[in-house]
C-alpha positions, 0 to 999 in steps of 0.5 A: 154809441148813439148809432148803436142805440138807434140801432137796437130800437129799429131792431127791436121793432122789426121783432115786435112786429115779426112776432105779431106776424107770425103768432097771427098766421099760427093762430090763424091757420089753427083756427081754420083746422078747427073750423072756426070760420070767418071767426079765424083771423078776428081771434087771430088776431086779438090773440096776437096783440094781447100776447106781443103786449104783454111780452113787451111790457112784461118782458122783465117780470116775466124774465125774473119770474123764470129765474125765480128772484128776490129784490135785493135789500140794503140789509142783505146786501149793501155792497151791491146796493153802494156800487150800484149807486155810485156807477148811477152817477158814472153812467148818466142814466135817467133813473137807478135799475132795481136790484134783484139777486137769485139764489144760485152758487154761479157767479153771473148777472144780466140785465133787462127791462123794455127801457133805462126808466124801466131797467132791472139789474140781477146778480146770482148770489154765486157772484156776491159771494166770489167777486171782490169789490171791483170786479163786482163793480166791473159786472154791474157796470157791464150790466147798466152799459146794457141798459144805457145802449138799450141792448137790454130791450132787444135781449128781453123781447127776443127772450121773452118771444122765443120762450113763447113761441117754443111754449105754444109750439109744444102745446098745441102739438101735444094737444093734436097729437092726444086727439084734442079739440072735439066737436060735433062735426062728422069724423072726417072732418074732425080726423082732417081738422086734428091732421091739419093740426098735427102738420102745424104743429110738427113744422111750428115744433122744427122751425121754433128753435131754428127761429128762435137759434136766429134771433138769438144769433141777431143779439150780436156778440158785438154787444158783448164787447161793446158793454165791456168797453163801455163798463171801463168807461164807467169805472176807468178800471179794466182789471176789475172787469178782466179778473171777474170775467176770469173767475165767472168762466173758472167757475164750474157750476151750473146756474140751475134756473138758466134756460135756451131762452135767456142764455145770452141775456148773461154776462158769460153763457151760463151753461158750462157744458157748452165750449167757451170758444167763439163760433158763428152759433155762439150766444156770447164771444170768448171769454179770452176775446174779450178779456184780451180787448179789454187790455187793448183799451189800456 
């Protein structure tokens, strides 16, 4: 386990790092096309660190944001509140995830933050509502397995860097292609600058998902099997996680707030149109996969 953590943080830096790369040269070569000058790599520059900071150290608001939660209370949901506090001591992290639910009919759940002092736990109210008490405990344990193996780190930067990625690709080919960025120079250069323009965006717009498909396919489904074994290790009950993993992929509903950028933070894909079983381009492993590795532990 600890070679796996270790693992998951020179992982998580080579994407840090790659992703401060790549939004330079963007920016950079944006800035040129713009005629910007010896200017070019100075705003490229500034513009990549800020944004591969607060990525980081966002990553789990920005990702609560996206899936529109509320903290969870003591008041409205005090079975979440007691388990959660009784796997704390079963798993021996450093500090108690915070809570938080979204309000979606799909039973499902994921965990994110930069560390375990800085981890967050969310639920779908779908799951409260359909779980029975161990199988919900099975789910939260799977989740803090997460944060205890530090997966949690790699999935937020991965999700969070990709969502941006995609957004900036989308702007700025909107905003060539409506003839922006205006400027006093003569028409050819300016026409030259927005064609310039147009090609990176247009190559940006078709290598952001393929990028985006490969960070996404580096968060091994090995990990997924990996958090179940280790969520048994917390509560010594496989069929509680066996019979939430039945009923989560039973389940037709489709979770509204759920987007290609964060499908494979969830404890099942929360996309129900795409099929459940294992492929090379899948983001989590087939339900009967890891239910029949779970009975193998027994």
């Amino acid at each position: 386990m600890f070679e796996d953590i270790k693992k998951n943080k020179i992982k998580s830096i080579f994407i840090v790092f790659l992703f401060l790369a790549f939004i330079s040269v963007i920016v950079y070569y944006i800035c040129m096309a713009l005629n910007l000058g010896e200017m070019s790599i100075i705003i490229a520059l500034i513009f990549a660190f800020f944004s591969t900071w607060g990525s980081y150290y966002y990553s789990d608001k920005i990702v609560l944001s996206l899936n529109k939660a509320r903290p969870a209370t003591k008041e409205e949901d005090l079975k979440l509140v007691n388990i959660l506090d009784s796997l704390v001591v079963a798993s021996g992290l450093p500090a108690k995830p915070r809570l938080y639910v979204v309000e979606d009919k799909q039973p499902n759940a994921f965990a994110t933050g930069r560390n375990p002092q800085n981890a967050v736990i969310c639920v779908t109210t779908g799951l409260l509502d359909k779980l029975e008490y161990y199988e919900l405990e099975g789910v939260l344990a799977h989740e803090m397995a997460h944060i205890k193996n530090y997966d949690i780190l790699f999935s937020a930067v991965v999700s969070v860097m990709l969502g941006f990625v995609v957004m900036l690709s989308d702007l700025f080919t909107r905003i060539a292609f409506w003839g922006g960025f205006r400027d006093n120079s003569d028409d050819n250069d300016n026409s030259k600058g927005n064609a310039i323009l147009m090609l990176i965006g247009l190559i940006f717009l078709i290598l952001a998902p393929i990028f985006g498909q490969l960070m996404k396919l580096a968060f091994s489904r090995k990990r997924e099997f990996l958090a179940d074994a280790t969520a048994v290790e917390f509560t010594r009950n496989p069929e509680g996680l066996i019979s939430a993993l039945e009923k989560i992929s039973a389940d037709p509903n489709e979770l509204k707030v759920a987007n290609k950028a964060t499908e494979n933070m969830y404890i099942a894909n929360p996309f129900r149109k795409k099929k459940s079983t294992s492929s090379i381009w899948s983001t989590h492993p087939s339900t009967e996969d890891r239910i029949n590795a779970l009975r193998n532990l027994k």
